[in-house]
GUKE-889827 format. One record per residue (C-alpha): residue in one letter; y, x, z. Coordinates in Angstrom, 2 decimals. Example, Ala and Ser with C-alpha at 12.3 -4.5 7.8 and 13.67 -1.06 7.14 Angstrom:
2
code->A, yy->-4.50, xx->12.30, zz->7.80
code->S, yy->-1.06, xx->13.67, zz->7.14
END
This chain:
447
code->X, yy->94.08, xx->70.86, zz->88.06
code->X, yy->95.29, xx->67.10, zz->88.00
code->X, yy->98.53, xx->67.14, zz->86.68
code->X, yy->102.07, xx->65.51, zz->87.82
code->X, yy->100.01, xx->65.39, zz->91.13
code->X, yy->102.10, xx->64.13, zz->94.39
code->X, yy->101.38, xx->63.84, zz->97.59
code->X, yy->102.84, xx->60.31, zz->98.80
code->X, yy->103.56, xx->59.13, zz->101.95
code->X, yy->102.65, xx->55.48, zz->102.36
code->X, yy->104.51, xx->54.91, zz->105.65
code->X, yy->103.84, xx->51.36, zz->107.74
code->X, yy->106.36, xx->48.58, zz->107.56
code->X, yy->106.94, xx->47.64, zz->110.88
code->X, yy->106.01, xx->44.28, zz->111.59
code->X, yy->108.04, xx->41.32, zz->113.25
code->X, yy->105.78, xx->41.44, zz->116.36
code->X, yy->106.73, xx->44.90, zz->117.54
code->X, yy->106.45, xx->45.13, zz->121.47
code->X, yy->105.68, xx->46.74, zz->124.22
code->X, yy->102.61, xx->45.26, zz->125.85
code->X, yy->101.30, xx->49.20, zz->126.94
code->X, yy->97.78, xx->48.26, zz->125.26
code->X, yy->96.87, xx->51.82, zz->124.33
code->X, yy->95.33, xx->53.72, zz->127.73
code->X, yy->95.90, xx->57.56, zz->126.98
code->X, yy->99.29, xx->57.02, zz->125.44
code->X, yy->101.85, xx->58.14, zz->127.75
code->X, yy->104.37, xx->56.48, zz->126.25
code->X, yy->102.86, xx->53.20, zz->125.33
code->X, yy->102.23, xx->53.32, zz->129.09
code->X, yy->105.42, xx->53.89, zz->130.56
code->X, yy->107.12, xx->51.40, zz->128.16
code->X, yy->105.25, xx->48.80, zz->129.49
code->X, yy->106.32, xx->44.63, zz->129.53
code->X, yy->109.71, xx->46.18, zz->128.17
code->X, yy->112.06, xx->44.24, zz->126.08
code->X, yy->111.58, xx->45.67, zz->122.52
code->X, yy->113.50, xx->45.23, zz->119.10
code->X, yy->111.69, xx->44.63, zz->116.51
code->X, yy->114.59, xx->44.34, zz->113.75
code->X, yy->115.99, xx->47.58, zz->114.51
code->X, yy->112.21, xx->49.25, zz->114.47
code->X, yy->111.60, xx->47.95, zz->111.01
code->X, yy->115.12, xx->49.52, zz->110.28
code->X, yy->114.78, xx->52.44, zz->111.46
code->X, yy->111.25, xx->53.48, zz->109.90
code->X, yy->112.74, xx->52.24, zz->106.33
code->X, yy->115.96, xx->54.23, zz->106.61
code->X, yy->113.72, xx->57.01, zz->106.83
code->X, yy->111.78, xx->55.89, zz->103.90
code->X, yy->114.87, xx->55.41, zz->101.75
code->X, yy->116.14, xx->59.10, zz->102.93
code->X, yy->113.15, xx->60.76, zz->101.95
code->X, yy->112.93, xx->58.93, zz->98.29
code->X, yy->116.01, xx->59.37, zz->98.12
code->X, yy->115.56, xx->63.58, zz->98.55
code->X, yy->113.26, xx->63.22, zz->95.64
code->X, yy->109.71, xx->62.56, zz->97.86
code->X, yy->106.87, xx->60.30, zz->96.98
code->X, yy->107.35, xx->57.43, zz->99.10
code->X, yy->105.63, xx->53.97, zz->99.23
code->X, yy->104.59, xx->51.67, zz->102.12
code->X, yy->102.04, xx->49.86, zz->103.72
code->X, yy->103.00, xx->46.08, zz->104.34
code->X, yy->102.41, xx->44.75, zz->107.95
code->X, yy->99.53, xx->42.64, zz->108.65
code->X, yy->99.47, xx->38.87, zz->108.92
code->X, yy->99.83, xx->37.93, zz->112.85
code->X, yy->98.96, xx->36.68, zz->115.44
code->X, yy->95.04, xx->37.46, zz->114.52
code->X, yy->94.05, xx->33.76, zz->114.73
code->X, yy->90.68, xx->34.77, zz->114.06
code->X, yy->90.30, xx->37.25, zz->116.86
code->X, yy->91.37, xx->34.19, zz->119.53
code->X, yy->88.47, xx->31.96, zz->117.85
code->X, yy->86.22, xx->34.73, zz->118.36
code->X, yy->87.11, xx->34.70, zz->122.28
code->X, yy->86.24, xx->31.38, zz->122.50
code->X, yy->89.33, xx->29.87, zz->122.14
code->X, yy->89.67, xx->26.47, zz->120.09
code->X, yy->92.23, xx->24.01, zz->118.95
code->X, yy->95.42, xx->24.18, zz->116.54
code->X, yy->97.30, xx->27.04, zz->116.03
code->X, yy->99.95, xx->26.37, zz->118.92
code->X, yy->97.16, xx->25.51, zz->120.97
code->X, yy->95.58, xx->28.58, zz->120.70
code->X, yy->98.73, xx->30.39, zz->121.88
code->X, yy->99.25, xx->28.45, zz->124.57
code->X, yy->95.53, xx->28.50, zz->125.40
code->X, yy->95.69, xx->32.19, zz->125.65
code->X, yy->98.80, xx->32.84, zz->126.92
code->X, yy->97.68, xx->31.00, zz->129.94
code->X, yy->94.38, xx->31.97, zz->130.41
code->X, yy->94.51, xx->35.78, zz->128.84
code->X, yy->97.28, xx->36.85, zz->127.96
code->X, yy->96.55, xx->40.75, zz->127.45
code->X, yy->93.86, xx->39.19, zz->124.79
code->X, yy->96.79, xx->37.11, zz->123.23
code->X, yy->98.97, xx->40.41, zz->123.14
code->X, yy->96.37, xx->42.58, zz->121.33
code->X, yy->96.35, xx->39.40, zz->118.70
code->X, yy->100.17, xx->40.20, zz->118.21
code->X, yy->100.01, xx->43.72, zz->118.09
code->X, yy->101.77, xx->45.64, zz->115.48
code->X, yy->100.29, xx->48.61, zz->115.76
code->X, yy->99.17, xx->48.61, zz->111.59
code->X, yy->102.75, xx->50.17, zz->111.38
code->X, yy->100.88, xx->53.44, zz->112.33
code->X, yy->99.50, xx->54.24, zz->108.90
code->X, yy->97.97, xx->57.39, zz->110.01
code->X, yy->95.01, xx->55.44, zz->111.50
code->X, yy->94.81, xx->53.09, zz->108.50
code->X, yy->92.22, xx->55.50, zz->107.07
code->X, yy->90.86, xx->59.04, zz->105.97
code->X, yy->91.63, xx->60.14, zz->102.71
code->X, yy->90.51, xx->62.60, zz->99.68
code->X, yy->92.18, xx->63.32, zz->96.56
code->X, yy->90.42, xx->63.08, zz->93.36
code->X, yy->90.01, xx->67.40, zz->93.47
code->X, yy->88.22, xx->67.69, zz->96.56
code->X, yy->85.41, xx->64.64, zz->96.12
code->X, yy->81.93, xx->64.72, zz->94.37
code->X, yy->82.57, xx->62.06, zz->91.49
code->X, yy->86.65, xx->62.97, zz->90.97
code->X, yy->87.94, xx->59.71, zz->92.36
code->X, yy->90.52, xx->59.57, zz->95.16
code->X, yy->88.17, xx->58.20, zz->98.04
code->X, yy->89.65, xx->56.27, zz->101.84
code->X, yy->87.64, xx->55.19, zz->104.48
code->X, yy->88.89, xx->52.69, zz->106.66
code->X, yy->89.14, xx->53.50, zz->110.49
code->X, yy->87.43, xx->51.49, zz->112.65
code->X, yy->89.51, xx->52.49, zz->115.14
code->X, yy->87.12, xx->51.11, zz->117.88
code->X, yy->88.41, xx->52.55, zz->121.19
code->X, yy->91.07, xx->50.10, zz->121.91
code->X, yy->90.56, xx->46.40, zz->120.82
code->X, yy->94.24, xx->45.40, zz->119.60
code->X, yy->93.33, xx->48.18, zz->116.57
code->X, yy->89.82, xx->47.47, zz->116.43
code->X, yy->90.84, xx->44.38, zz->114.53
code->X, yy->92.64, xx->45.65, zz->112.08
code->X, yy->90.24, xx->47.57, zz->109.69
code->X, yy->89.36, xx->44.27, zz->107.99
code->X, yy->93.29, xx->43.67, zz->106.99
code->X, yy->93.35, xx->47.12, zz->106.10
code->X, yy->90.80, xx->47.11, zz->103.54
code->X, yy->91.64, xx->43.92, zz->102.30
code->X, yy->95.31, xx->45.97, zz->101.62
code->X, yy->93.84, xx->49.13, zz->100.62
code->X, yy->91.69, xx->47.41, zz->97.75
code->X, yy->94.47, xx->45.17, zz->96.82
code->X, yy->97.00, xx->48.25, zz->96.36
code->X, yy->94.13, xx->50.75, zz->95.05
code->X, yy->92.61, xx->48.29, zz->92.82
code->X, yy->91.31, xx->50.40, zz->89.82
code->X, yy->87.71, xx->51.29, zz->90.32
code->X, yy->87.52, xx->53.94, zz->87.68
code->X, yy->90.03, xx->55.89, zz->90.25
code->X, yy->89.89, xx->54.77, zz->93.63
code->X, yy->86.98, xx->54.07, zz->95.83
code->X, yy->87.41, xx->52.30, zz->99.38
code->X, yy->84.96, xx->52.44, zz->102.23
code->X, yy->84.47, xx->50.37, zz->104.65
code->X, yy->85.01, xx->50.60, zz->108.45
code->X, yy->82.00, xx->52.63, zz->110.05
code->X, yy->79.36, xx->51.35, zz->112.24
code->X, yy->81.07, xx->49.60, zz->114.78
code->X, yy->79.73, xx->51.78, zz->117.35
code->X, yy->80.81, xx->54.51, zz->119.79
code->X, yy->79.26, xx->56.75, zz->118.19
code->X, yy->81.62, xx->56.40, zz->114.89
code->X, yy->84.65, xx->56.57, zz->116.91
code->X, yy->87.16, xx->57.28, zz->113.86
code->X, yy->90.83, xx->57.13, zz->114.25
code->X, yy->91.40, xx->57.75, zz->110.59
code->X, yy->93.84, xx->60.52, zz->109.22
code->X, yy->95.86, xx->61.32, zz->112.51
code->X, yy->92.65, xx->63.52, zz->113.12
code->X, yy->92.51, xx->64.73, zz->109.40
code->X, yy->94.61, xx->67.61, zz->107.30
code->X, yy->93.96, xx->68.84, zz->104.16
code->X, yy->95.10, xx->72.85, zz->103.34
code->X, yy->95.43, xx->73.33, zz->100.04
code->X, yy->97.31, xx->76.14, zz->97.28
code->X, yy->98.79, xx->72.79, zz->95.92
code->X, yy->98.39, xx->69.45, zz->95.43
code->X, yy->96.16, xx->68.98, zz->92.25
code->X, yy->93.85, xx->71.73, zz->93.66
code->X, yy->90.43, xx->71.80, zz->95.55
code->X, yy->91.58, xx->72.09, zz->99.18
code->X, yy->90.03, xx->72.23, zz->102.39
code->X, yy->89.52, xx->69.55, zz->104.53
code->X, yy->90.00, xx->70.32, zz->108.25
code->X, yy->88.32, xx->67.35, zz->110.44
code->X, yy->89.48, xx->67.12, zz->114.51
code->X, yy->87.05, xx->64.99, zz->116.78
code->X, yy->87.59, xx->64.74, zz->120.64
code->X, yy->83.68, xx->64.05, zz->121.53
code->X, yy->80.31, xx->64.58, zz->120.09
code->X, yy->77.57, xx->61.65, zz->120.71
code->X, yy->74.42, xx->63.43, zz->120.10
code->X, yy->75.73, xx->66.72, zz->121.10
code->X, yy->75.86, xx->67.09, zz->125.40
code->X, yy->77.09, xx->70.49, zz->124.96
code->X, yy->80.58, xx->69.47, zz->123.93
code->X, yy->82.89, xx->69.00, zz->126.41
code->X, yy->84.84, xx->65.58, zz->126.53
code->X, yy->88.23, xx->64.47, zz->128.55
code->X, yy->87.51, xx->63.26, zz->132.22
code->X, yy->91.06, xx->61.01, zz->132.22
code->X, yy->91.62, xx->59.85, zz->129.01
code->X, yy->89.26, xx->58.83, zz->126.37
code->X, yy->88.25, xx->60.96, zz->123.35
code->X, yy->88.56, xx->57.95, zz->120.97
code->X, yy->87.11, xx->60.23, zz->118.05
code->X, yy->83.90, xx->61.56, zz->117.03
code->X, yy->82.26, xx->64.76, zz->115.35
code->X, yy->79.71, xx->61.78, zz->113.71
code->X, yy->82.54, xx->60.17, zz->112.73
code->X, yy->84.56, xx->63.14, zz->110.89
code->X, yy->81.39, xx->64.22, zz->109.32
code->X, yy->80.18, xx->60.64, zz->108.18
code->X, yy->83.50, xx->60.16, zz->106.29
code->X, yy->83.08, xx->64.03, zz->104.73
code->X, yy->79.61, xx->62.92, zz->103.34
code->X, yy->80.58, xx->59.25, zz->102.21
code->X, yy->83.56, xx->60.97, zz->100.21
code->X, yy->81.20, xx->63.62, zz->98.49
code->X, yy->82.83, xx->66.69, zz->100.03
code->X, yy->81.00, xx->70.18, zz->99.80
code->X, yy->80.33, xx->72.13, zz->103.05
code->X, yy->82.57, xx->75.02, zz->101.69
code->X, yy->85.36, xx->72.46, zz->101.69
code->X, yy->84.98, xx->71.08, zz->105.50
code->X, yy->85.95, xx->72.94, zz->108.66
code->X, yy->85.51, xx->70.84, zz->112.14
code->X, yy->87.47, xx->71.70, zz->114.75
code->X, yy->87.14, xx->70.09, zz->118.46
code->X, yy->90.15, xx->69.13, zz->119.92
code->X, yy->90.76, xx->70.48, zz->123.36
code->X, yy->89.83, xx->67.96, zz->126.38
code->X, yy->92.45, xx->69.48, zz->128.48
code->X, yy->95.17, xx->68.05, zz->126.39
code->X, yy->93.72, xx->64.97, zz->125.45
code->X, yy->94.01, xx->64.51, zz->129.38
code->X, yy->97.56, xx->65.34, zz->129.38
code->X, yy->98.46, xx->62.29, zz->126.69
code->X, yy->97.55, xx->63.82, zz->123.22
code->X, yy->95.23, xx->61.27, zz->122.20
code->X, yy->94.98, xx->61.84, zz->118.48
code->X, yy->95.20, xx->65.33, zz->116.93
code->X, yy->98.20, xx->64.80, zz->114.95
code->X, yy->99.93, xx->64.82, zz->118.29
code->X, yy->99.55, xx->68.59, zz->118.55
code->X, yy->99.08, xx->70.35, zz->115.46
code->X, yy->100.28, xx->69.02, zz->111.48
code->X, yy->99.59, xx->70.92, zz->108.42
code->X, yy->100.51, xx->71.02, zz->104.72
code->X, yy->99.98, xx->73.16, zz->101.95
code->X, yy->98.69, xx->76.04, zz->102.76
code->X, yy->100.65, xx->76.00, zz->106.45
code->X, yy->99.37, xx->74.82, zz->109.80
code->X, yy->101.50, xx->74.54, zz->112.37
code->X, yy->99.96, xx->73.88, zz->115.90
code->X, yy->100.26, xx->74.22, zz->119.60
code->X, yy->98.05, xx->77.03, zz->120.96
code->X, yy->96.16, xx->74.57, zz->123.16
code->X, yy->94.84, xx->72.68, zz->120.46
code->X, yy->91.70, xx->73.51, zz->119.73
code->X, yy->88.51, xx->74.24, zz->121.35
code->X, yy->87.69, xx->78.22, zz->120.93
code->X, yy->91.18, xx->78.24, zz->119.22
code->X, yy->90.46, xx->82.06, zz->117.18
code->X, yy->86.70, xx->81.10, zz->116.50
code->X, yy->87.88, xx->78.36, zz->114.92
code->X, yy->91.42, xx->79.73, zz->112.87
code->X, yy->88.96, xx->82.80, zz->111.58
code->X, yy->86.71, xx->80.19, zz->110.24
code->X, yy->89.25, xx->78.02, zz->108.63
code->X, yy->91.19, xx->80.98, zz->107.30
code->X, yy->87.89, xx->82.07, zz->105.30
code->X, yy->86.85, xx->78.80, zz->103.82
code->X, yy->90.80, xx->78.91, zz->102.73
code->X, yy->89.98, xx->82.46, zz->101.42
code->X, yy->87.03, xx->81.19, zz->99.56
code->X, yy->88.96, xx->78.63, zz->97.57
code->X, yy->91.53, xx->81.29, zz->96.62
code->X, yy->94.05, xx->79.96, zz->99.96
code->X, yy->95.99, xx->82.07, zz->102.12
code->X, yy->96.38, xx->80.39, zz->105.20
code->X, yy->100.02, xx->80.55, zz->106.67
code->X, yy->99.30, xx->79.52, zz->110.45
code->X, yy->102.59, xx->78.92, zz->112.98
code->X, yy->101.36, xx->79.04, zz->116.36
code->X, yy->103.39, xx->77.58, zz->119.34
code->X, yy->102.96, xx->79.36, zz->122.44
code->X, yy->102.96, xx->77.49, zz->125.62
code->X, yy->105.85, xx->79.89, zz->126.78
code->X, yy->108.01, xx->78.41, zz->123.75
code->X, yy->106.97, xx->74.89, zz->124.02
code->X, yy->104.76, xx->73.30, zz->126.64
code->X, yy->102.46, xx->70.53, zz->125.96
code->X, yy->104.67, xx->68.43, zz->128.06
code->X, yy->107.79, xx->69.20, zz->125.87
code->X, yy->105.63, xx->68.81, zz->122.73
code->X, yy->104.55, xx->64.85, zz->123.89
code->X, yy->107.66, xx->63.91, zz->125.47
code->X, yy->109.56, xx->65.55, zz->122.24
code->X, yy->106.62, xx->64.56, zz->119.68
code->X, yy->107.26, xx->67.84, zz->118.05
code->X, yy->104.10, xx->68.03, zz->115.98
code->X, yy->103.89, xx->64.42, zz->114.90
code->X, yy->105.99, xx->65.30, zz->112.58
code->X, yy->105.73, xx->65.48, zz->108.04
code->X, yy->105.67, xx->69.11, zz->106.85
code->X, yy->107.22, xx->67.64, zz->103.44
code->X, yy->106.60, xx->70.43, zz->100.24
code->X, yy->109.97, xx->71.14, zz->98.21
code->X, yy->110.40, xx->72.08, zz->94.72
code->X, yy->111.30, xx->75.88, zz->95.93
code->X, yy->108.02, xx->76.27, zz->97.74
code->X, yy->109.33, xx->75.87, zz->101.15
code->X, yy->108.91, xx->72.87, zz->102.88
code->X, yy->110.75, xx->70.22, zz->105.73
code->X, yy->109.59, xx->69.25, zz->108.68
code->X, yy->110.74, xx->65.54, zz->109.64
code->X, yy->110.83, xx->65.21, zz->113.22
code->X, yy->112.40, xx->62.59, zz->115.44
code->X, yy->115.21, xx->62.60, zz->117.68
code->X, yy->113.93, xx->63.25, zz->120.51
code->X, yy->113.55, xx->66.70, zz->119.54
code->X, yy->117.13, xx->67.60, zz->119.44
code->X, yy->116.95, xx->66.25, zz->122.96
code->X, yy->114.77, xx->68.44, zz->124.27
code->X, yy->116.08, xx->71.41, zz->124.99
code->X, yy->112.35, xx->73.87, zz->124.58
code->X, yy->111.76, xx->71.88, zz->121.34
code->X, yy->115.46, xx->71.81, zz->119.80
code->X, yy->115.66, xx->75.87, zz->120.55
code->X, yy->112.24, xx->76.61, zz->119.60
code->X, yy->113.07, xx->75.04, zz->116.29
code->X, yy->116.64, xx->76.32, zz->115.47
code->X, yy->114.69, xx->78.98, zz->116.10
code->X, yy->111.99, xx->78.15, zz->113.24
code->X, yy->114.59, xx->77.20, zz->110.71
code->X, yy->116.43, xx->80.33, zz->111.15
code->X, yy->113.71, xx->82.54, zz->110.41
code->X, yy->113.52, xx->81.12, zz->107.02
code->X, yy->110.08, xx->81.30, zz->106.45
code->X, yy->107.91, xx->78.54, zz->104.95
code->X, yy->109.28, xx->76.30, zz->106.74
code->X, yy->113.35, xx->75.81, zz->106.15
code->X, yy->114.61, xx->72.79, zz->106.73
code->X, yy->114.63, xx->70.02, zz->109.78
code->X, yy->115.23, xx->66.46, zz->109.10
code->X, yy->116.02, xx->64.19, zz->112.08
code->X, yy->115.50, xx->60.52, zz->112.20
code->X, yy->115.80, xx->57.85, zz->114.30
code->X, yy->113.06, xx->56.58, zz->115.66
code->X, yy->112.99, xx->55.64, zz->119.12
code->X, yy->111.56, xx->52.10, zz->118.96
code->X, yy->108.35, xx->53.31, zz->117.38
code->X, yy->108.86, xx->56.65, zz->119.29
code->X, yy->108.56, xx->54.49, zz->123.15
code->X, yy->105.38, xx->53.28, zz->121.58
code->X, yy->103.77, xx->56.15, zz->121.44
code->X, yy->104.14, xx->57.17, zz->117.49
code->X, yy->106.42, xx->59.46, zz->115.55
code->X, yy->107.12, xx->60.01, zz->112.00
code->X, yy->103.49, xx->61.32, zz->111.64
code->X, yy->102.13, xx->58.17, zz->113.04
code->X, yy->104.17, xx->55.97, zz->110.93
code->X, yy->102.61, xx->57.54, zz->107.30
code->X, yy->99.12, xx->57.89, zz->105.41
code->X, yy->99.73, xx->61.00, zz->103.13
code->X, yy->97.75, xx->60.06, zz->99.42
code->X, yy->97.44, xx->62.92, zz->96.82
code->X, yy->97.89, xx->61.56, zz->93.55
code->X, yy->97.44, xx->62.29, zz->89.70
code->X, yy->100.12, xx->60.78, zz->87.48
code->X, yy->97.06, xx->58.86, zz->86.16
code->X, yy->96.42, xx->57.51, zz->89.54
code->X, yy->99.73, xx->56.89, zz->90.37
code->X, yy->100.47, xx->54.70, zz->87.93
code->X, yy->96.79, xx->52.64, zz->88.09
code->X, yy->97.88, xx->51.67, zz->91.88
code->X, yy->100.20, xx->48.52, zz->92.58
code->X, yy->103.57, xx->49.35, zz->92.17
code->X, yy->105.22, xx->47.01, zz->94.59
code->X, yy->105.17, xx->49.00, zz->97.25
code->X, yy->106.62, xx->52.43, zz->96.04
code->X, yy->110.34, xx->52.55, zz->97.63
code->X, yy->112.66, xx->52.26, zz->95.47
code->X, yy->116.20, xx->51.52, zz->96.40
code->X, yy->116.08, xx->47.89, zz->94.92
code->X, yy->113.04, xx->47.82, zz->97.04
code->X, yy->114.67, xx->48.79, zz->100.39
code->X, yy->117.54, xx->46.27, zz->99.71
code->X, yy->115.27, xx->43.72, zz->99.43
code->X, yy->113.70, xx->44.66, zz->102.40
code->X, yy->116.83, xx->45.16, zz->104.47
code->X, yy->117.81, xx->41.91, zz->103.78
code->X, yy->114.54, xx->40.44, zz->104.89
code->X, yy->114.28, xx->42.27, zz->107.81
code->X, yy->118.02, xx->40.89, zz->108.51
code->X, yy->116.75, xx->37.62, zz->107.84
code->X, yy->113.65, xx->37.33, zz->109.98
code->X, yy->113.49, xx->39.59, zz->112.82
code->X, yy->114.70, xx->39.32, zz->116.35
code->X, yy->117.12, xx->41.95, zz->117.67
code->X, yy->114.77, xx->40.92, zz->121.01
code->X, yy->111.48, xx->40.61, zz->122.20
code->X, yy->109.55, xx->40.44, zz->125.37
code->X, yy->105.87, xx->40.13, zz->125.94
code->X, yy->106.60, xx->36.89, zz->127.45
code->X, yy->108.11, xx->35.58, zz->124.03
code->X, yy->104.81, xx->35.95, zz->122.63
code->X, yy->103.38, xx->32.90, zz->124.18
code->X, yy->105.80, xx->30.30, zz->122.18
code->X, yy->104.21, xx->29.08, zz->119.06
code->X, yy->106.97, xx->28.76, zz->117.63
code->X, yy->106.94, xx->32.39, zz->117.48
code->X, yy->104.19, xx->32.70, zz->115.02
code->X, yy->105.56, xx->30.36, zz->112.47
code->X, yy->108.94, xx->32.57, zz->112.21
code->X, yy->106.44, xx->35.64, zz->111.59
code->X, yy->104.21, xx->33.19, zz->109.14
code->X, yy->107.14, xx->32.24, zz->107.17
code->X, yy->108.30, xx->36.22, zz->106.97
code->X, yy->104.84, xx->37.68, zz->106.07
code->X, yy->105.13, xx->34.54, zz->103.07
code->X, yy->108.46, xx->36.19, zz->102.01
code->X, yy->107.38, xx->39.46, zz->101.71
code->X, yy->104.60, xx->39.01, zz->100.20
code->X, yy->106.63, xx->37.27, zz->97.31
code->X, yy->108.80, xx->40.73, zz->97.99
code->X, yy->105.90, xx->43.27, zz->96.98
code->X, yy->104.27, xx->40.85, zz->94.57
code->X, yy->100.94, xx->40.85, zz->96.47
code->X, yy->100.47, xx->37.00, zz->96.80
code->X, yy->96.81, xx->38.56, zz->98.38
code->X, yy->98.57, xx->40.08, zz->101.74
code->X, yy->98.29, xx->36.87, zz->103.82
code->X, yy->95.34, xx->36.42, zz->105.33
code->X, yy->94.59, xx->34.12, zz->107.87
END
């Protein structure tokens, strides 16, 4: 067993481009926030209040900067030419959707950034990520480049880390990175099991896929990343997601179900041949020594409809020094009246689970992403810890800094419209500059 090993949550900065251009088909949300007016100072705010709250309750806690917009390089590869105002105004006129996904600021949502495996679960004991192609929707599809151009630059130390690349580019690999991955484990510095969620098979007709909404993830995908990061089969479980709710708005697994430890805690229409599938998990878990701790939501407690309005299960089950853990959820779920009973409920019972923290996050949240969204959970040694850049880990000098820089640079207002003024993208230029001065990685722009 590894020891001092955390898990830390490397949660997504939100960038200075945060709108609302309802690019994401199968997000309800992102849908019915479309061409609204959206704030990108207080988003930024919000998601680092809750980084500072959790540091501050004694969690590992670090961040992933924003990426470097607009994507200059994805308007040149659309056939657009000129300077960089030109460009903008170019596009704006002639395509502006295409101009919108080159703003988009959707890296904020670490969960697709990548899949990861601690150092105890892979074949050569190094803490492996593969970088999400994320190919189902082109405003993301662009972003795997930047991502593991960030990854390497923050994970730097070969003798510890080793980065993949994006998979094929190909429907075939559809991989939406972590929000389809959990990892059950006894604890942290421990071989685990890693449980892999695709919506679609490729070379498999008998699996049943959405009819509304696309399954943007693969079972080629999930088990592509499981070979690249040298996991046994003993230490893999695939589960399908179920097609049903993926055509009610759950588009990526950790929309339904989260787990920690050795607790997973899902909706009962999760899962494809839900009790084939928990009997299997629970006896790989057995196998490693695990007793799985599964808390299953009834659709009588919670509908599906509560659970994506409320975004119940994108939520962090957070591990405490007692052995219980927290589940962070957003507001929203003391609004709703299913979800805030069910889980007064939850807490009450004092089982595993014992605490609720609440955060504001309703400018992410009208996007389509909740605190699960917003973080890429890395299980680390104390020897890896300390071999990875240590700009980003929040600190409290670190989220003053960034406060003030948020204070500094963002607009309290933002349209879809606003995109289309060049001088737009020189406020965000001269911000990204800043920051990376901020988190001492002169490497994070990229043009």
């Amino acid at each position: 067993m590894a020891k001092n090993t955390r898990e830390y949550n490397f949660d997504g900065l939100v960038g200075p481009t945060h709108n609302y251009a309802g690019l994401s088909f199968g997000n309800v949300a992102s849908s019915n926030n479309i061409q609204s007016v959206s704030n990108p100072k207080q988003a930024a705010l919000q998601g680092l209040k809750k980084m500072r709250a959790l540091a501050q309750s004694g969690f590992a806690q670090a961040l992933l900067p924003p990426q470097s917009r607009p994507d200059f390089a994805l308007l040149h590869r659309c056939g657009f030419r000129g300077s960089d105002a030109e460009l903008i105004t170019c596009a704006a006129r002639e395509a502006p959707v295409l101009l919108a996904c080159a703003y988009s600021a959707s890296p904020m949502w670490t969960a697709n950034a990548a899949t990861v495996s601690p150092s105890s679960d892979t074949g050569d004991g190094r803490c492996h990520f593969t970088v999400a192609n994320l190919n189902n929707k082109l405003h993301r599809a662009v972003e795997h480049l930047h991502t593991e151009h960030i990854l390497r630059t923050i994970f730097h130390d070969e003798k510890h880390f080793s980065i993949h690349g994006a998979l094929p580019d190909t429907p075939a690999f559809g991989d939406e990175g972590a929000a389809n991955h959990t990892r059950l484990c006894a604890s942290y510095g421990s071989a685990g099991i890693e449980l892999f969620v695709y919506g679609r098979s490729e070379f498999d007709s008998t699996v049943l896929a959405p009819a509304r909404f696309p399954a943007r993830h693969t079972l080629e995908a999930s088990q592509a990343v499981a070979r690249l990061h040298g996991l046994s089969g003993g230490r893999t479980v695939f589960f399908q997601q179920n097609p049903a709710i993926i055509d009610q708005g759950v588009f990526h697994n950790d929309v339904i179900a989260v787990g920690n430890g050795n607790a997973l805690f899902y909706h009962q229409q999760a899962f494809v041949a839900e009790a084939a599938g928990m009997a299997r998990l629970s006896s790989a878990m057995q196998q490693q020594g695990i007793s799985l701790q599964a808390i299953r939501v009834d659709s009588a407690q919670v509908s599906v409809d509560d659970a994506i309005s409320s975004y119940m299960f994108n939520s962090q089950l957070l591990s405490k020094p007692d052995g219980k853990m927290a589940l962070v959820v957003p507001q929203e779920c003391r609004e709703n009246t299913a979800v805030a009973t069910y889980l007064a409920g939850l807490i009450a019972a004092g089982d595993i689970i014992d605490e609720l923290l609440c955060f504001e996050l309703d400018q992410s949240m009208r996007n389509g992403g909740g605190p699960a969204c917003l973080r890429l959970r890395v299980v680390l040694s104390g020897a890896e810890a300390a071999a990875m850049h240590q700009g980003v880990i929040v600190t409290e000098s670190l989220y003053i800094a960034l406060a003030a820089w948020i204070e500094r640079h963002y607009r309290d207002r933002l349209s879809p419209q606003d995109l289309a003024d060049p001088a737009f993208a020189i406020e965000v230029q001269t911000a990204m500059q800043e920051l990376s001065r901020i988190l001492a990685m002169p490497e994070l722009i990229k043009k």
